[in-house]
C-alpha positions in Angstrom: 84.4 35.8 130.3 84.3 33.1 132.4 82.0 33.5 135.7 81.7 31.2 139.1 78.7 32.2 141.0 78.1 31.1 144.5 75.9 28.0 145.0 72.9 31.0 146.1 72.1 33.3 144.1 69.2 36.2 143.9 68.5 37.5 140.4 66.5 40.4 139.4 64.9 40.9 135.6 63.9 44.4 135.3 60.7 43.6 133.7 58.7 40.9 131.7 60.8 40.7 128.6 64.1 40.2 130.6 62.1 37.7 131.9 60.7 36.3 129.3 64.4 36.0 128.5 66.1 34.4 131.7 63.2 31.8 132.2 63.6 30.8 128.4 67.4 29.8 129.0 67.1 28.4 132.4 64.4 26.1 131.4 66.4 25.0 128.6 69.6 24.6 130.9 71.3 27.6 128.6 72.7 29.2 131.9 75.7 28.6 133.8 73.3 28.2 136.9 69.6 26.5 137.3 66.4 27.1 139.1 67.7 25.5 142.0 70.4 28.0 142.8 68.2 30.8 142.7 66.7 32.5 145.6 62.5 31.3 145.6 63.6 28.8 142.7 62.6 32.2 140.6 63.8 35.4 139.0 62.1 38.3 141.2 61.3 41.4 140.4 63.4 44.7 140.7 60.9 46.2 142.8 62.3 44.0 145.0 65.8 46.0 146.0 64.0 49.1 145.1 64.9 51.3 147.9 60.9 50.8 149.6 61.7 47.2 149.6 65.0 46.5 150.0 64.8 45.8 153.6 62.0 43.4 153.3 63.9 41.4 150.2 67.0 41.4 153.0 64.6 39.9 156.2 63.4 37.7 153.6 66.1 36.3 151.5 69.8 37.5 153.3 68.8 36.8 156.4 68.6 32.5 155.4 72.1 32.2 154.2 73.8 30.3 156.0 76.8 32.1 158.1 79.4 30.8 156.0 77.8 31.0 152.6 77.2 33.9 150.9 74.5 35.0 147.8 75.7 36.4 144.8 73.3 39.2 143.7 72.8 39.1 139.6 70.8 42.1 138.0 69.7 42.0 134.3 68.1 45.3 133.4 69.2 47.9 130.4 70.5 50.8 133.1 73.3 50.7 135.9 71.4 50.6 139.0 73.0 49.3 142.1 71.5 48.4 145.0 72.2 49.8 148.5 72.0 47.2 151.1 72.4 47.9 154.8 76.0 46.9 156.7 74.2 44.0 158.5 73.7 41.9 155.3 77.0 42.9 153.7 78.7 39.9 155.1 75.9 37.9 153.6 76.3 39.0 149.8 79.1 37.6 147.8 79.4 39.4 144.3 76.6 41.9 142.4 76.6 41.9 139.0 74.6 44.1 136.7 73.9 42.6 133.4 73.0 45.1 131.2 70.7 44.4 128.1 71.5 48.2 126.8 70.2 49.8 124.7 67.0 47.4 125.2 66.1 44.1 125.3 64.3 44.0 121.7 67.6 44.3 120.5 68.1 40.1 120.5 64.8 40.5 118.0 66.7 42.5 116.2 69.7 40.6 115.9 67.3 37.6 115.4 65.8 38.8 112.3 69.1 39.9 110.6 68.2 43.3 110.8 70.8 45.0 112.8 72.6 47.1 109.8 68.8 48.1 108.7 68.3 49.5 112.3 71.7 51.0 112.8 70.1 53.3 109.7 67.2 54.8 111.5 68.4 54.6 115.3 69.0 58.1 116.0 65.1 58.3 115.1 63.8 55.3 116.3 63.7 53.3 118.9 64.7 49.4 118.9 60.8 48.7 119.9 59.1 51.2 117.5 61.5 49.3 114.8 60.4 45.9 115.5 56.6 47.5 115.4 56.9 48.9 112.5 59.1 45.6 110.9 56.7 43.0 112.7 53.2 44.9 112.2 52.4 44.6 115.8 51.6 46.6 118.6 54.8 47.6 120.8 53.2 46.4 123.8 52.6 42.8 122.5 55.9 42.5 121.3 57.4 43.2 124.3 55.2 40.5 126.2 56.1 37.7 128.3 53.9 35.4 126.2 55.2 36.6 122.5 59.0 36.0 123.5 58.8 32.9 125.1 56.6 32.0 121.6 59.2 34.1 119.6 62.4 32.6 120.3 63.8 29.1 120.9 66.8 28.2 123.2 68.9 27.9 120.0 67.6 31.1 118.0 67.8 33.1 121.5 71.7 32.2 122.3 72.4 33.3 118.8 71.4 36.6 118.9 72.9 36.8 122.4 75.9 36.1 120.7 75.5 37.7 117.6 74.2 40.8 120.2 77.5 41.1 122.0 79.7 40.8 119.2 78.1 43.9 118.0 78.3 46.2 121.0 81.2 47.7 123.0 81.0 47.1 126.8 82.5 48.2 130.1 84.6 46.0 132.5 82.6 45.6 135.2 79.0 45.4 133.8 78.1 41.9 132.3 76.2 40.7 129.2 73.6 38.2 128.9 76.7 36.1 126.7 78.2 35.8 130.3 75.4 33.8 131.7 75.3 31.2 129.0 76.9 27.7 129.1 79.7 27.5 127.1 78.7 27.9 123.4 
């Protein structure tokens, strides 16, 4: 699927292995956008639209496009949140797009390591993170760490199991795959 964002764009990583993730393709110009299209030069947080926030994100961000322009809104998280902006900065947001990294991020380990048919065997009993515990001999909460991904992966490895990710999971319509934010592979 071929994608054109607007020149601004906010995106939101559900935690710090979706963004462990993003940072690891932007910096390696793996994304159909860069650093400097993004709101702060930075993926922010999701606590950022949560519905405490959400105003303050809109004062803050919406409120500096440009009358003409307009900010596409990108989500990457493993649910179907959307976010409920106020009328007044409608006119300000082009497109929002949920990515979805379902069932869980630690899936591209999976994918990574060959070991998707193994896991398919044992999913209704564990999940993708207890696996790669149990596979890797480390703690869950370390393998799920900023710092271990961005050690774990490189650009090339990454975009594989993106690829090889997607290829193995059905999707709906309108939500979006990490696949659809790479270059052209």
């Amino acid at each position: 699927m071929s994608i054109s964002f607007n020149e601004d764009i906010a995106c939101f990583v559900e935690g710090s292995s979706e963004k462990a993730i993003m940072d690891l393709l932007i910096d390696n110009d793996c994304l159909v956008f860069t650093r400097d299209n993004l709101a702060d030069e930075q993926f922010l947080s999701m606590q950022e639209i949560s519905k405490k926030k959400i105003d303050l994100f809109s004062q803050r961000i919406l409120s500096q496009v440009n009358r003409d322009d307009k900010m596409d809104i990108i989500i990457v998280q493993d649910r179907e949140i959307w976010p409920d902006f106020k009328a007044i900065y409608q006119e300000k947001i082009g497109n929002i797009y949920i990515v979805q990294t379902k069932p869980e991020i630690e899936m591209l380990m999976i994918h990574e390591r060959g070991l998707f048919s193994e896991y398919q065997k044992v999913k209704s009993k564990k999940s993708p993170k207890a696996f790669l515990s149990n596979e890797l001999q480390l703690p869950e909460k370390t393998i799920t760490s900023y710092k271990y991904l961005q050690k774990y992966f490189t650009p090339e490895t990454l975009m594989q199991a993106i690829l090889s990710h997607s290829q193995a999971t059905r999707h709906s319509s309108n939500i979006l795959q990490l696949r659809d934010l790479l270059k052209e592979v």
